[in-house]
VOBAMI-84965 format. One record per atom (N, C-alpha, C, CB): z, y, x; atom name. Coordinates in steps of 0.2 Angstrom, whole numbers, plus 5000, padded with zeros to 4 digits. Glycine has a CB too. Layout:
REM VOBAMI-84965
    w    v    u  a
    Z    Y    X CA
...
REM end
This chain:
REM VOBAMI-84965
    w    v    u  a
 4759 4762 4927  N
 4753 4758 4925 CA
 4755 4753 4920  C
 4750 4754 4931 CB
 4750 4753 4914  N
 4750 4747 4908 CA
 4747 4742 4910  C
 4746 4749 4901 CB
 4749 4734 4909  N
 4743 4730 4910 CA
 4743 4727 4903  C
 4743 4726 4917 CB
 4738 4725 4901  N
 4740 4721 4892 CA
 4733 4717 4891  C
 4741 4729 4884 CB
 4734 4710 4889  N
 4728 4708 4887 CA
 4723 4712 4882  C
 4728 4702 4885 CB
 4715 4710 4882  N
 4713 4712 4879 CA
 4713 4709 4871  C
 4708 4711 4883 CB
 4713 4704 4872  N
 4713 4700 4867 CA
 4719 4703 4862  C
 4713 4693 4869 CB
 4727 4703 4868  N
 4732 4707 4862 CA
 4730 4713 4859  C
 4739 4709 4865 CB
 4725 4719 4866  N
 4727 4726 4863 CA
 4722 4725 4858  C
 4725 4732 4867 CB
 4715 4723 4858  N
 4712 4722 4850 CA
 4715 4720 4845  C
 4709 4717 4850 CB
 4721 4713 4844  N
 4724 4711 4839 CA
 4729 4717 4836  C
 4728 4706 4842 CB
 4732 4720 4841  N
 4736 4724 4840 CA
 4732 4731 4835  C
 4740 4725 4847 CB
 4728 4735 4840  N
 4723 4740 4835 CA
 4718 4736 4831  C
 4718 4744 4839 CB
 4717 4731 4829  N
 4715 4727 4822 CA
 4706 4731 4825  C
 4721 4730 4812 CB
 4705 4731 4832  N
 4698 4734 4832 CA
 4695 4729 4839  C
 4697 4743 4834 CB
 4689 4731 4839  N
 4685 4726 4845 CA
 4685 4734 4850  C
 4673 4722 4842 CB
 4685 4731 4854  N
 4683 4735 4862 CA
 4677 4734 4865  C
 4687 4733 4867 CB
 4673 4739 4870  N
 4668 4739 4870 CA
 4672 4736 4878  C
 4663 4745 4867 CB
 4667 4731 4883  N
 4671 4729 4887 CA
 4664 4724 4892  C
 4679 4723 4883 CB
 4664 4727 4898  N
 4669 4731 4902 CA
 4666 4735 4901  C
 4670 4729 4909 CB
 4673 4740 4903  N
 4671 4746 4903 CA
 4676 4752 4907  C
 4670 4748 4898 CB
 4675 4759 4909  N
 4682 4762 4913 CA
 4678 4767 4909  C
 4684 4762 4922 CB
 4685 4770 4908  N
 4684 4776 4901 CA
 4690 4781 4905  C
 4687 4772 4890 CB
 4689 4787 4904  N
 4696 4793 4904 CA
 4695 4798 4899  C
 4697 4797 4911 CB
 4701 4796 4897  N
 4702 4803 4889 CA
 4708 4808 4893  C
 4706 4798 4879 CB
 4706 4815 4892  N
 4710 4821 4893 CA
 4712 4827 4888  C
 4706 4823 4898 CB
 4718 4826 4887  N
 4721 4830 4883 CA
 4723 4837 4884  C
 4725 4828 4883 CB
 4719 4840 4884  N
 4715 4847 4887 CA
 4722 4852 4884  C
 4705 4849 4881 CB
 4726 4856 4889  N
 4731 4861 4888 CA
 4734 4863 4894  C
 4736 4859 4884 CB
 4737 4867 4894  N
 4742 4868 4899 CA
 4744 4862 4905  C
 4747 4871 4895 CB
 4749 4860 4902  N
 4749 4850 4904 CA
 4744 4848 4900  C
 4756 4845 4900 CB
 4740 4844 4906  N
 4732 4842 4901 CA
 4735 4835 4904  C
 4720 4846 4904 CB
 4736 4831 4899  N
 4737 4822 4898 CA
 4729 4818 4901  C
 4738 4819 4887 CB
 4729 4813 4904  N
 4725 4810 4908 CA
 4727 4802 4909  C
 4724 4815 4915 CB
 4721 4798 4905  N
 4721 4792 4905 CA
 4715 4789 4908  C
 4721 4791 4899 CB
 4718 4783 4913  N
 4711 4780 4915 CA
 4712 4774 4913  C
 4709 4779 4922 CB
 4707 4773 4909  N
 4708 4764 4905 CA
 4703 4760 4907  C
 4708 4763 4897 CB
 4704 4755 4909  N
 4701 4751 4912 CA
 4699 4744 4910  C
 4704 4751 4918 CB
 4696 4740 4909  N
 4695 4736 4902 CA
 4689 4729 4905  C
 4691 4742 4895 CB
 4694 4722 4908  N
 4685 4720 4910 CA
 4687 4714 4903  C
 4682 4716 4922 CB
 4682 4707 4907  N
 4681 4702 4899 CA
 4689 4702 4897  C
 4678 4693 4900 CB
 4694 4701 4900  N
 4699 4699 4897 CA
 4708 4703 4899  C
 4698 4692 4899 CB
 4708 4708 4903  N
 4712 4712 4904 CA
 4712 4721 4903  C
 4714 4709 4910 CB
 4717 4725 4900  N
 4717 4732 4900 CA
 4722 4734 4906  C
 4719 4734 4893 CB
 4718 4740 4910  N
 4723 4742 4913 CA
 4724 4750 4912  C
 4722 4741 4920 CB
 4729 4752 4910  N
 4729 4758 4908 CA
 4734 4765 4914  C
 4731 4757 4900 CB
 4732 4767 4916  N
 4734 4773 4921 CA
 4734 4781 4918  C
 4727 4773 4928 CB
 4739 4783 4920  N
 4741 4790 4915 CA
 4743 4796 4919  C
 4746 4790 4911 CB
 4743 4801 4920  N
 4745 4805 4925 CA
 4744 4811 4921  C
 4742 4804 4931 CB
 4748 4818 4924  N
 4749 4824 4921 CA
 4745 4828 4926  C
 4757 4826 4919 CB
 4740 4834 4923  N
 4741 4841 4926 CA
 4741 4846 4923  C
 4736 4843 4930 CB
 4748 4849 4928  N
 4749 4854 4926 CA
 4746 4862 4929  C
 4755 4852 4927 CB
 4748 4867 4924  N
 4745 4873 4927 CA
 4751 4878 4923  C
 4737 4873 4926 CB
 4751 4883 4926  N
 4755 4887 4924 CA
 4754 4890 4915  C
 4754 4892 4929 CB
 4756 4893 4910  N
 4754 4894 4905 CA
 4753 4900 4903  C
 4756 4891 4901 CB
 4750 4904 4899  N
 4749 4912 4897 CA
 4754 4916 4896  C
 4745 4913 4891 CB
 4756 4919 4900  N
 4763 4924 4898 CA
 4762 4927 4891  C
 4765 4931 4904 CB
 4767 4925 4888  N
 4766 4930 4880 CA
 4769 4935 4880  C
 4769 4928 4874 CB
 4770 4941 4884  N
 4775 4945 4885 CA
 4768 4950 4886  C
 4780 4942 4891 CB
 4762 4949 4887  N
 4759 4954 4891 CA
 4752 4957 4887  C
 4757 4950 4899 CB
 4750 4959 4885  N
 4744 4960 4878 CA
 4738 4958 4883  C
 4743 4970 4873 CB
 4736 4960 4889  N
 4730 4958 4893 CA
 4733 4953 4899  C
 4726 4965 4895 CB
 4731 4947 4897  N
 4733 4942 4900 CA
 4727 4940 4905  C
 4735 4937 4894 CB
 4720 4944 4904  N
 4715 4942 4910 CA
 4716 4939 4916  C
 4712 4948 4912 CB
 4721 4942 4920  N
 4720 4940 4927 CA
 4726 4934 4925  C
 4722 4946 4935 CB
 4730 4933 4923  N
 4733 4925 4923 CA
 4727 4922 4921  C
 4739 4923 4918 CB
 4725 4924 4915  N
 4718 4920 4913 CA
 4714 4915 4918  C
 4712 4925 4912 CB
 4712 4922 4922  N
 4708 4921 4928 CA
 4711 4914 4934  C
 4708 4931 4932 CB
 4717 4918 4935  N
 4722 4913 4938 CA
 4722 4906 4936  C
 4727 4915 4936 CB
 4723 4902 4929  N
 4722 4898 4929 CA
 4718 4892 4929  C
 4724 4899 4928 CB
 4712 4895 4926  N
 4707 4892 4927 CA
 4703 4891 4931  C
 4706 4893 4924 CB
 4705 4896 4941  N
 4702 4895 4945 CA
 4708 4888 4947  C
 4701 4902 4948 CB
 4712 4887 4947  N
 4718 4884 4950 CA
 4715 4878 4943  C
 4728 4888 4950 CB
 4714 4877 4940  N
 4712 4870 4934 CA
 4706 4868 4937  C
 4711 4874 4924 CB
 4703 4871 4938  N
 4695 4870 4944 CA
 4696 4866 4951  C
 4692 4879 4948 CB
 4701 4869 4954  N
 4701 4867 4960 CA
 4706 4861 4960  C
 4702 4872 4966 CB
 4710 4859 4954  N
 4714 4853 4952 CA
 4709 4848 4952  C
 4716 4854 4945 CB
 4704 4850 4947  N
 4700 4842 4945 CA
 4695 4842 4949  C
 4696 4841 4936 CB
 4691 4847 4954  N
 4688 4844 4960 CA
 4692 4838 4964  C
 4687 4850 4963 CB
 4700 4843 4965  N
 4703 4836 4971 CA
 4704 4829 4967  C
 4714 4839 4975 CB
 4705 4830 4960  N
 4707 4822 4956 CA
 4702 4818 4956  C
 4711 4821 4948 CB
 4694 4821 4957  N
 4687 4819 4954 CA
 4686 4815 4963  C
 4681 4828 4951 CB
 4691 4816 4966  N
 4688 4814 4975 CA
 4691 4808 4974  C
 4692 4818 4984 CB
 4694 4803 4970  N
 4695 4797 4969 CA
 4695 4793 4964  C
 4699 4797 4969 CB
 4692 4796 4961  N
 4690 4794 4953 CA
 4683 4790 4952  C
 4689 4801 4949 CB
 4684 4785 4952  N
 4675 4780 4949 CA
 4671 4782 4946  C
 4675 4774 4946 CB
 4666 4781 4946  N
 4659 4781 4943 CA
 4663 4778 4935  C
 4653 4777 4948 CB
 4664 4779 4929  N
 4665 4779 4922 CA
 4658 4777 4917  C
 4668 4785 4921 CB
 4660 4773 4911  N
 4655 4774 4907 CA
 4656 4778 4901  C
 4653 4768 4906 CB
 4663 4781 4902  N
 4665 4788 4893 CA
 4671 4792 4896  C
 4670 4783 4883 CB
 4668 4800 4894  N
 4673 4804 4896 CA
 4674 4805 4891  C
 4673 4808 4899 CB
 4683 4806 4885  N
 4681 4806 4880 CA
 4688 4814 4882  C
 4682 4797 4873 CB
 4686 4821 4880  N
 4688 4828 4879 CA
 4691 4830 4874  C
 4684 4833 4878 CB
 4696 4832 4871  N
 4701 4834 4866 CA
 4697 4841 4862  C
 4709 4837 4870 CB
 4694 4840 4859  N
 4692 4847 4856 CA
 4698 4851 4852  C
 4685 4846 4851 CB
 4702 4854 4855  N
 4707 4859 4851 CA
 4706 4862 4848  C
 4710 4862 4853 CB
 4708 4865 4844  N
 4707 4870 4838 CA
 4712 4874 4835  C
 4704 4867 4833 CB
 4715 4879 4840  N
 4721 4882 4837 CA
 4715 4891 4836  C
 4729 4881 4845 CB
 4719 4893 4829  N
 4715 4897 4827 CA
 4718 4903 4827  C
 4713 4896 4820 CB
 4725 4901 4828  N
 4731 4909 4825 CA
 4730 4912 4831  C
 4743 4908 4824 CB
 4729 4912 4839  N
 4728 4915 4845 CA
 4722 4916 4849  C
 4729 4912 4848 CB
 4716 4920 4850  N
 4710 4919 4851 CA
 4712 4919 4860  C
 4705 4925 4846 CB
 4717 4921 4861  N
 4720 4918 4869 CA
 4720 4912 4871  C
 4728 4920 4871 CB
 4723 4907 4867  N
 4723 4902 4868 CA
 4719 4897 4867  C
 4726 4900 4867 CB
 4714 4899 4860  N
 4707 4896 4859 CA
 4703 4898 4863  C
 4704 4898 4854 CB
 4702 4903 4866  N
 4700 4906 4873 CA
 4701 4902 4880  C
 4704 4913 4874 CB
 4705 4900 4881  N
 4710 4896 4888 CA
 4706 4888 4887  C
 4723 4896 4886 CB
 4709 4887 4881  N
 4708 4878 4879 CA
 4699 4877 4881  C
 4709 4876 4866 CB
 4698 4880 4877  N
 4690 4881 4878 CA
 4686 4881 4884  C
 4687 4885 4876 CB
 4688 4884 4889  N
 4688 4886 4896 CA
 4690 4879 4900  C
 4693 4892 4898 CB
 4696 4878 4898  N
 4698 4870 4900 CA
 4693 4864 4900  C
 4704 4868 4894 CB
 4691 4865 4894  N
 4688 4860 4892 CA
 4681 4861 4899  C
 4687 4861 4882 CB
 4678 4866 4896  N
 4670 4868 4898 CA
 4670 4867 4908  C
 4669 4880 4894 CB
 4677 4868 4909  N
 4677 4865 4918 CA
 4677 4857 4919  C
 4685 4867 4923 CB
 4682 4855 4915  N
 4680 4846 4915 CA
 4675 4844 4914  C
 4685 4842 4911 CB
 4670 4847 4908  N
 4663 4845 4904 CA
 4663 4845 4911  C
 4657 4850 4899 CB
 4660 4851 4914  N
 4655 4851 4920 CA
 4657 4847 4926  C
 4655 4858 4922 CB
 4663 4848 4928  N
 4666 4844 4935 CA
 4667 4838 4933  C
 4673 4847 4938 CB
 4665 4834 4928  N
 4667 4827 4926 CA
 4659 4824 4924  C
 4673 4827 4919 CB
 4653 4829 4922  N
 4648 4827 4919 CA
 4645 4822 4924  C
 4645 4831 4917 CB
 4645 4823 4931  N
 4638 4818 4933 CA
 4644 4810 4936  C
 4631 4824 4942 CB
 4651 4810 4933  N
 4653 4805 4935 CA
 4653 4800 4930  C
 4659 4806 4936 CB
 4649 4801 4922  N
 4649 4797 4916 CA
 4645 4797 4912  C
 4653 4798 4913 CB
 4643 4790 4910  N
 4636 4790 4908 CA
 4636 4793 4900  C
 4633 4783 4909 CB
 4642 4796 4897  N
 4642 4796 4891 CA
 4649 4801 4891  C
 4642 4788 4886 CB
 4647 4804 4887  N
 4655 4810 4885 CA
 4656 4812 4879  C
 4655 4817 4889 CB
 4662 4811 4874  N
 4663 4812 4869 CA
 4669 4818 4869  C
 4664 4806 4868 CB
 4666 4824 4865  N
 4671 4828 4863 CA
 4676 4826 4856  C
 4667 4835 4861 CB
 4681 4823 4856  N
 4686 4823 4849 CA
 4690 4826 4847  C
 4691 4819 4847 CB
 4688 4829 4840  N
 4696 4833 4838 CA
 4704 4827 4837  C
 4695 4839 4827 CB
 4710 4829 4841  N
 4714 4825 4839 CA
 4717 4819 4834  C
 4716 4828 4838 CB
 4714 4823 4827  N
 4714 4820 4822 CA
 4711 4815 4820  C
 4713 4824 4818 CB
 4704 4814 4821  N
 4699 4810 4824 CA
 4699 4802 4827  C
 4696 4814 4829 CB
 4703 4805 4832  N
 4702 4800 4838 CA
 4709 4797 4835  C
 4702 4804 4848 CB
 4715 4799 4832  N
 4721 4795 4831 CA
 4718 4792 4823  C
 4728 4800 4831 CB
 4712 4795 4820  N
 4712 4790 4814 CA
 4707 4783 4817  C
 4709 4795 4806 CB
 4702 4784 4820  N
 4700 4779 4823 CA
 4704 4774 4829  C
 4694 4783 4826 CB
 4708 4776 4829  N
 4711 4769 4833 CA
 4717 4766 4828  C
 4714 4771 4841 CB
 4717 4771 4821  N
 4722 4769 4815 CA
 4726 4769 4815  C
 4722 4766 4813 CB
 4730 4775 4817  N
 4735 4779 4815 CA
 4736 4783 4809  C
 4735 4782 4818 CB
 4740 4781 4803  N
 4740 4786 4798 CA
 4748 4788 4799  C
 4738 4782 4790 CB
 4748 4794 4798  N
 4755 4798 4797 CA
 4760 4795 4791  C
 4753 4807 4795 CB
 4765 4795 4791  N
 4770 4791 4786 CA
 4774 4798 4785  C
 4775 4784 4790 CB
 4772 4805 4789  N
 4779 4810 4788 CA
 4774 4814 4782  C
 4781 4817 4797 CB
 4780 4820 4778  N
 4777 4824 4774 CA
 4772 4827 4779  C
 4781 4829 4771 CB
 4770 4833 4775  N
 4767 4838 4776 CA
 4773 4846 4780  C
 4763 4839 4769 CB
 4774 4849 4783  N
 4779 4854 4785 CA
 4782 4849 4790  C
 4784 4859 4777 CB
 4781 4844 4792  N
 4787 4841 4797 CA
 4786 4845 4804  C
 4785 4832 4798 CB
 4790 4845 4808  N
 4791 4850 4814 CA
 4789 4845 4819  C
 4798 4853 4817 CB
 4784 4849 4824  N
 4779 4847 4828 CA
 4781 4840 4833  C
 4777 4856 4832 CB
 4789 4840 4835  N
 4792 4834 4838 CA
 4791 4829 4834  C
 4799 4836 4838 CB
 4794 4828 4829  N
 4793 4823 4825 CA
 4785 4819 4826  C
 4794 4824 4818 CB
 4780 4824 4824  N
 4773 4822 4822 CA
 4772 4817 4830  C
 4767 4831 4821 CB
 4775 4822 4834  N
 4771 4819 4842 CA
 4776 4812 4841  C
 4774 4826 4853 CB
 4782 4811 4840  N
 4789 4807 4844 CA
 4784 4799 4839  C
 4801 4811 4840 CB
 4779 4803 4830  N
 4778 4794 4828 CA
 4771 4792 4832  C
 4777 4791 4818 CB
 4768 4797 4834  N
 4763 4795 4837 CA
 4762 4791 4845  C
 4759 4801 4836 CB
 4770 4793 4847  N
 4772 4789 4852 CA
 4775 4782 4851  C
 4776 4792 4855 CB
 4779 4783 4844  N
 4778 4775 4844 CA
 4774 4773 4841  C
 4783 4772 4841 CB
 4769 4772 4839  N
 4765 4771 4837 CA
 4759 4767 4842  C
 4764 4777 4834 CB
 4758 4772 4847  N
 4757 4769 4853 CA
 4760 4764 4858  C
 4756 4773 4855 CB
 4768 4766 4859  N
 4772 4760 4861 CA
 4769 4755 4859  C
 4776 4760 4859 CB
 4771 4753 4852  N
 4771 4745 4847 CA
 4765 4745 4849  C
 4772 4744 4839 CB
 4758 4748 4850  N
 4750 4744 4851 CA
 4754 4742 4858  C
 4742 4750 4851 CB
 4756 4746 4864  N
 4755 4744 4870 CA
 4760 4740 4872  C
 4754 4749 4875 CB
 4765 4740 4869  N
 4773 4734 4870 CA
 4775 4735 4875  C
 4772 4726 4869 CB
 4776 4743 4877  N
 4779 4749 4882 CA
 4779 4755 4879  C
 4775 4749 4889 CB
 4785 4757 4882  N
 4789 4763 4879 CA
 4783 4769 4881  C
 4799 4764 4882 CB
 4781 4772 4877  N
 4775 4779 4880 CA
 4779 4787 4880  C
 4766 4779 4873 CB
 4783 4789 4884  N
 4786 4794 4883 CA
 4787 4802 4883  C
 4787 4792 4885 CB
 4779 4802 4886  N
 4776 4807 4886 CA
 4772 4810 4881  C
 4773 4807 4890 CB
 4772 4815 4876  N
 4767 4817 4870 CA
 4760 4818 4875  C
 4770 4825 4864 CB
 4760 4821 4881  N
 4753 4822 4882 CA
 4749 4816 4885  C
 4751 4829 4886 CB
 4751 4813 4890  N
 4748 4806 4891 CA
 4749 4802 4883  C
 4752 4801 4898 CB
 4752 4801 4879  N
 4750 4798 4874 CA
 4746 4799 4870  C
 4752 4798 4872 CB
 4744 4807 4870  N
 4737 4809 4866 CA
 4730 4807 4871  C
 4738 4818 4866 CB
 4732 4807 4878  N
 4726 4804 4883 CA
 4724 4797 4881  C
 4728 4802 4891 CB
 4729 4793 4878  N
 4726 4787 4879 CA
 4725 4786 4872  C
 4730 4783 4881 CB
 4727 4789 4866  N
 4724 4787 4860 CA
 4714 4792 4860  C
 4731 4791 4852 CB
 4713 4797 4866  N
 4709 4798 4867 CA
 4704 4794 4872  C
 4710 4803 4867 CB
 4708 4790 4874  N
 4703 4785 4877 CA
 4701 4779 4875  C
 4705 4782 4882 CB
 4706 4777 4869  N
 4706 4772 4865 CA
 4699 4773 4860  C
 4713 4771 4862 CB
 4699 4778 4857  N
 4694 4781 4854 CA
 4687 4779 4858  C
 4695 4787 4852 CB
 4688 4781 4861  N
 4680 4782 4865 CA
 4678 4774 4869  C
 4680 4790 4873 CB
 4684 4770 4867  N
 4680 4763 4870 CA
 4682 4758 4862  C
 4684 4759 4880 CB
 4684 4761 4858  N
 4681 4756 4851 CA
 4675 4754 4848  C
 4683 4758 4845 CB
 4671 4750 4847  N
 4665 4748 4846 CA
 4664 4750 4840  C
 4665 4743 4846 CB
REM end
């Protein structure tokens, strides 16, 4: 758990926050990143956690029944995490967009389309972001070329987050949760 003034994390993202407020942003994949941020007049609490689910064998040309498989098991995941979870005012969704696989654009989407549903009547407001989006709105600009390998891209956007939160964030997919939670409670 983060706890950080409000007043710093504003300073720090050079943005206002909308407050109070309890927001969760999810990083929709295989490991789907999950942020609960919590925000009243004067303190952030921020809570992070992983689910996991197994991932598409690439070995197999008709992948249906794993298909099938995961996303019944991704279902009955977020039902049991949704038995403790508060009443929210933003759910903010990863909208992925991977194009080279129509398997995995297939899976993501599915992902996404169970949380819509099993998350919708918990929030008064729900925001789909593509990645790119949500990290330029809380102002993040890349400092790497263009061709840099996929580690690096994740490793500055972790520090990046770090230095806002002034704690080491070590995970790429809860870091992506929380630059997607951050998004959906900026003013």
């Amino acid at each position: 758990m983060i706890k950080i003034s409000l007043r710093r994390l504003e300073s720090k993202l050079g943005k206002q926050l909308r407050n109070p407020i309890i927001a969760l942003g999810m990083d929709t994949a295989s490991t789907t990143g999950i942020c609960q941020l919590y925000i009243n007049k004067d303190k952030v609490i921020i809570k992070t956690s992983l689910m996991k689910i197994p991932k598409l064998p690439k070995d197999t040309v008709d992948k249906s029944e794993k298909y099938e498989e995961a996303l019944e098991m991704l279902l009955r995941m977020v039902r049991d995490f949704k038995k403790d979870l508060p009443k929210g005012d933003v759910l903010v969704l990863e909208n992925s967009f991977l194009s080279f696989s129509p398997w995995t654009f297939g899976f993501l989407k599915g992902f996404m389309g169970i949380l819509y549903a099993e998350l919708f009547d918990l929030f008064d407001e729900i925001k789909i972001i593509f990645p790119t989006a949500a990290r330029k709105k809380v102002g993040f600009i890349s400092k790497l070329k263009r061709g840099t390998k996929s580690k690096e891209k994740k490793q500055e956007i972790m520090t990046f987050i770090s230095n806002i939160l002034g704690t080491q964030v070590t995970n790429n997919d809860e870091c992506d949760a929380i630059v997607l939670a951050l998004a959906g409670v900026i003013k």
